[in-house]
C-alpha positions, 0 to 999 in steps of 0.5 A: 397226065395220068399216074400211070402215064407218068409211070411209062413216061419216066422210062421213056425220059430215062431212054430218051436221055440215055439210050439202050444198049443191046447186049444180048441180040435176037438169035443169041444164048443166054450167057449162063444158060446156052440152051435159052436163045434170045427171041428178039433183041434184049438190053438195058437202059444206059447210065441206070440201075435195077434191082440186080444192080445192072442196067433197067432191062429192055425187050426192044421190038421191031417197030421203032415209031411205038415206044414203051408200051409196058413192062413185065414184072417177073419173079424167078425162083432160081435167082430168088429176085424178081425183076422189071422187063421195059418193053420197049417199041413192041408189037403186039407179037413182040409182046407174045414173044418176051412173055412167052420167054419170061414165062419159062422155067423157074421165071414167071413174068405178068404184063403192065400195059401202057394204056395209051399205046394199046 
């Protein structure tokens, strides 16, 4: 196992033992920003904690046989934190979509794909 696998099998690991709880479903505000609606289900992994001190986010997609294909580093100059985005049984529109919704605004987000799930 490569490095970079080892990296996407530890959130696959986290998710397996842990599970994710989706907090803000597809079609609903954002808590502080109403105007932004969630294009897919977002979440977090349960029983962990990122660098804001909540849960590991998690963009989760539609096809429930793929797993975690990669993850979104952002940077949002509002906040001042930067933040990484699990992406997590994606397709590659679901892809499109959470990139698409990281790059809006004061937030800037690049994607790191798991090579094996390309």
């Amino acid at each position: 196992m490569s490095d970079d696998d080892a990296f996407f099998e530890m959130f696959e690991g986290l998710i397996r033992e842990h599970g994710i709880t989706i907090d803000r479903p597809k079609g609903t505000p954002h808590p502080s920003f109403p105007v932004l609606i969630y294009p897919m289900d977002y979440g977090f992994i349960n029983n962990t904690q990122s660098q804001d001190g909540e849960g590991i986010d998690v963009f989760q997609g539609d096809d429930e046989s793929i797993g975690v294909v990669g993850v979104i580093c952002s940077v949002n100059t509002s906040n001042r934190d930067s933040e990484v985005k699990v992406l997590y049984n994606c397709t590659e529109e679901n892809i499109r979509t959470a990139l698409k919704m990281m790059n809006n605004g004061p937030r800037r987000g690049i994607l790191i794909r798991r090579q094996q799930n390309i």
